[in-house]
LOMI-218389 format. One line per field, with one value per residue: x, y, z of N, C-alpha, C, CB in turn; residue in three letters. Coordinates in nm, 3 decimals, padded with zeros to 5 digits. Atoms other than C-alpha are relative to their C-alpha. Glycine has a CB too. Example, Ala and Ser with C-alpha at 12.3 -4.5 7.8 and 13.67 -1.06 7.14 Angstrom:
2
n.c1 (00.089  -00.082)
n.c2 (-00.119  -00.119)
n.c3 (00.000  -00.006)
ca.c1 (01.230  01.367)
ca.c2 (-00.450  -00.106)
ca.c3 (00.780  00.714)
c.c1 (00.090  -00.077)
c.c2 (00.120  00.109)
c.c3 (00.000  00.073)
cb.c1 (-00.099  00.041)
cb.c2 (00.003  00.046)
cb.c3 (00.125  -00.142)
type (Ala  Ser)
***
This chain:
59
n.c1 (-00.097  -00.129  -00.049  -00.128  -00.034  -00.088  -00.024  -00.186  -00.019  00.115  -00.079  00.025  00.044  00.079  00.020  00.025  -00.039  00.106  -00.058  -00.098  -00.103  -00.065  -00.057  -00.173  -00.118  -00.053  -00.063  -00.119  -00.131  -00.056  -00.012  -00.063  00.035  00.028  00.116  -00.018  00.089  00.136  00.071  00.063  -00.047  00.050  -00.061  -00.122  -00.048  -00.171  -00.019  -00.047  -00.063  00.046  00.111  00.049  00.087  00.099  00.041  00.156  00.112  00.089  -00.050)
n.c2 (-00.107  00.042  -00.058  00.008  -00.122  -00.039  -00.101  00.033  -00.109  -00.096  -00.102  -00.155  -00.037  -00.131  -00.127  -00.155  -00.115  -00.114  -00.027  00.085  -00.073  -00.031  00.182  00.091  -00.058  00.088  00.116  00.010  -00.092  00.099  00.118  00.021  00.063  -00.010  00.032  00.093  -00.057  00.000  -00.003  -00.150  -00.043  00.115  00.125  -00.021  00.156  00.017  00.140  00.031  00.118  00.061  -00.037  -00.112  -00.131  -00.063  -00.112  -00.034  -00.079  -00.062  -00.189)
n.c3 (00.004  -00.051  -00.066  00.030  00.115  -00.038  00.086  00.042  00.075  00.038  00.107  00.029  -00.077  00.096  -00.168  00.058  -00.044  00.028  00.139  00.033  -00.038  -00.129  -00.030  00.056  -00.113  -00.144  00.063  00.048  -00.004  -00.149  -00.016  00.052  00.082  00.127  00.067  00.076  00.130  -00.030  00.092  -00.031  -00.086  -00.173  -00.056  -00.003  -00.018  -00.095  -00.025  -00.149  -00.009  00.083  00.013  00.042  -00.061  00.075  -00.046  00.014  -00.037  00.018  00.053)
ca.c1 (08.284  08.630  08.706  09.095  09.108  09.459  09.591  09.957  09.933  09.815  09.869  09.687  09.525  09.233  09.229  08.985  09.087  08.922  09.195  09.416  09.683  09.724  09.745  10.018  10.181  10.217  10.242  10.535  10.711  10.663  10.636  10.836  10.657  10.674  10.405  10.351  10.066  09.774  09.452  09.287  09.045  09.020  09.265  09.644  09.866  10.213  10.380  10.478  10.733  10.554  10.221  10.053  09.847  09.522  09.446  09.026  08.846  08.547  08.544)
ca.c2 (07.246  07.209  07.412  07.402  07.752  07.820  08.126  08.024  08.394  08.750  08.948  09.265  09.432  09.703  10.054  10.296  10.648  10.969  11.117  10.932  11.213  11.273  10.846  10.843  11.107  10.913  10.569  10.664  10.950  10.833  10.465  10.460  10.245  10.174  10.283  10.067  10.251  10.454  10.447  10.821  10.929  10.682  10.402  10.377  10.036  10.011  09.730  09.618  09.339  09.062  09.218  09.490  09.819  09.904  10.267  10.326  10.626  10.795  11.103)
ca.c3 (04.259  04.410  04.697  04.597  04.408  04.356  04.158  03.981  03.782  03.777  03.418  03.442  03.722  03.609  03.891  03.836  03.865  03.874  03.666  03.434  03.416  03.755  03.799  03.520  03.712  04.034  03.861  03.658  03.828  04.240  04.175  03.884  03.674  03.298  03.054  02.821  02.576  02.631  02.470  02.503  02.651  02.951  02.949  03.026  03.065  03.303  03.365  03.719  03.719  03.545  03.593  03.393  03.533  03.332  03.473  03.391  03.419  03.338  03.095)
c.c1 (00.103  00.014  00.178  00.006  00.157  00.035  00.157  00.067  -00.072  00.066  -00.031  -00.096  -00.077  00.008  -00.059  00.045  -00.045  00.067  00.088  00.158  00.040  00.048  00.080  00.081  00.116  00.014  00.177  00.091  00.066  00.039  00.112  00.013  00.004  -00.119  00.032  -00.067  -00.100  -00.096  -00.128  -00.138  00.018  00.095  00.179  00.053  00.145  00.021  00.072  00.033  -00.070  -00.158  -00.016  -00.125  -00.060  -00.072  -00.168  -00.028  -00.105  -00.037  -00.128)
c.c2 (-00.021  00.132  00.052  00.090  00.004  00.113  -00.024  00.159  00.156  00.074  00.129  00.006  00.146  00.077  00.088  00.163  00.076  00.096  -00.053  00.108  00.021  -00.159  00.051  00.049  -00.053  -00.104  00.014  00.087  -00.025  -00.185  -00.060  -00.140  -00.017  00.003  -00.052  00.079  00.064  -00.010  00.131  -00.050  -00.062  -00.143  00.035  -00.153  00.042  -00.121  -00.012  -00.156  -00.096  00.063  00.151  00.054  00.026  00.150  -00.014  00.150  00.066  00.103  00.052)
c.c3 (00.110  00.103  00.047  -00.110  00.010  -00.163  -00.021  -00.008  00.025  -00.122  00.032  00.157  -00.075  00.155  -00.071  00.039  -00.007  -00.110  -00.034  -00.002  00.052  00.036  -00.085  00.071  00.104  -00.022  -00.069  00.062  00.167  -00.017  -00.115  -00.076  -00.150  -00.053  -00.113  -00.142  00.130  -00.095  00.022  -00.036  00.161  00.029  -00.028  00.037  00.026  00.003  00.138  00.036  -00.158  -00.013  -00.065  00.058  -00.095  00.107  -00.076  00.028  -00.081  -00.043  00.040)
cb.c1 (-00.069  00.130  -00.065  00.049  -00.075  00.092  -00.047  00.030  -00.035  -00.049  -00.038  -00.106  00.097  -00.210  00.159  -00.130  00.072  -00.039  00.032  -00.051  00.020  -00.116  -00.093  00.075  -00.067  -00.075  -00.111  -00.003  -00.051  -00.160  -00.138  00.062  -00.070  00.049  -00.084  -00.064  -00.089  -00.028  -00.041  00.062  -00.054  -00.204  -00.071  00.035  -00.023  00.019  00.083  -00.120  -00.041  00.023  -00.053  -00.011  00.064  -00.122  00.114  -00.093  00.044  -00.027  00.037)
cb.c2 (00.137  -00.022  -00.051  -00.134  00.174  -00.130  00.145  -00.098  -00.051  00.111  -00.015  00.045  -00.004  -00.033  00.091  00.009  00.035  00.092  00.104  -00.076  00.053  00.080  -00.173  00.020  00.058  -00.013  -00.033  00.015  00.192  00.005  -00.052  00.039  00.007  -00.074  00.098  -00.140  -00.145  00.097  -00.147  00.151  00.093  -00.093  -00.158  00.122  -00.119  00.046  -00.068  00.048  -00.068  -00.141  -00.021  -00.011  00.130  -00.140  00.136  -00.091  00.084  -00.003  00.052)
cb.c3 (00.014  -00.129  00.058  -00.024  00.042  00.059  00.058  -00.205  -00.118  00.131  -00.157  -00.187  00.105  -00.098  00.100  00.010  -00.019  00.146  -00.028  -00.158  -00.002  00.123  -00.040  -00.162  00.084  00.117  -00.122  -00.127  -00.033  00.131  -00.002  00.061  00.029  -00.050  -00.018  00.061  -00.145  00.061  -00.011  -00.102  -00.017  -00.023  -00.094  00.097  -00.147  00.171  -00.118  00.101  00.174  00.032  00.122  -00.121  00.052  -00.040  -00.047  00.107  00.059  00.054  -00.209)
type (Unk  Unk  Unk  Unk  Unk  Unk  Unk  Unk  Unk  Unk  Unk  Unk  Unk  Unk  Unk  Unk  Unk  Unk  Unk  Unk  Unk  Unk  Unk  Unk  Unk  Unk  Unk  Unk  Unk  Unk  Unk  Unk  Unk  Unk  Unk  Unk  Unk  Unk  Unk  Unk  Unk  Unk  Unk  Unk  Unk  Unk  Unk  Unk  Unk  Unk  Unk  Unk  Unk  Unk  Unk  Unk  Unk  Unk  Unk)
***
């Protein structure tokens, strides 16, 4: 095994949240992020630059 990891890319990043409504909130309205889709009741997807935000939580 090669000790020469190198990372070129990141697409998606997963964050869990405790609530997804209050995250889209502050994702899209302070940070001013695009959503992309959600998928009720527990997942949401932004996009940030080239990378996309998978919101998580736990109903």
């Amino acid at each position: 095994m090669s000790n020469n990891l190198i990372i070129s890319s990141i697409g998606q990043i997963a964050i869990a949240v405790s609530d997804i409504q209050t995250s889209l909130d502050f994702y899209q309205n302070t940070l001013g992020l695009k959503l992309l889709f959600e998928a009720p009741p527990n997942l949401a997807f932004l996009q940030c630059g080239e990378v996309r935000i998978m919101l998580n939580s736990r109903p």
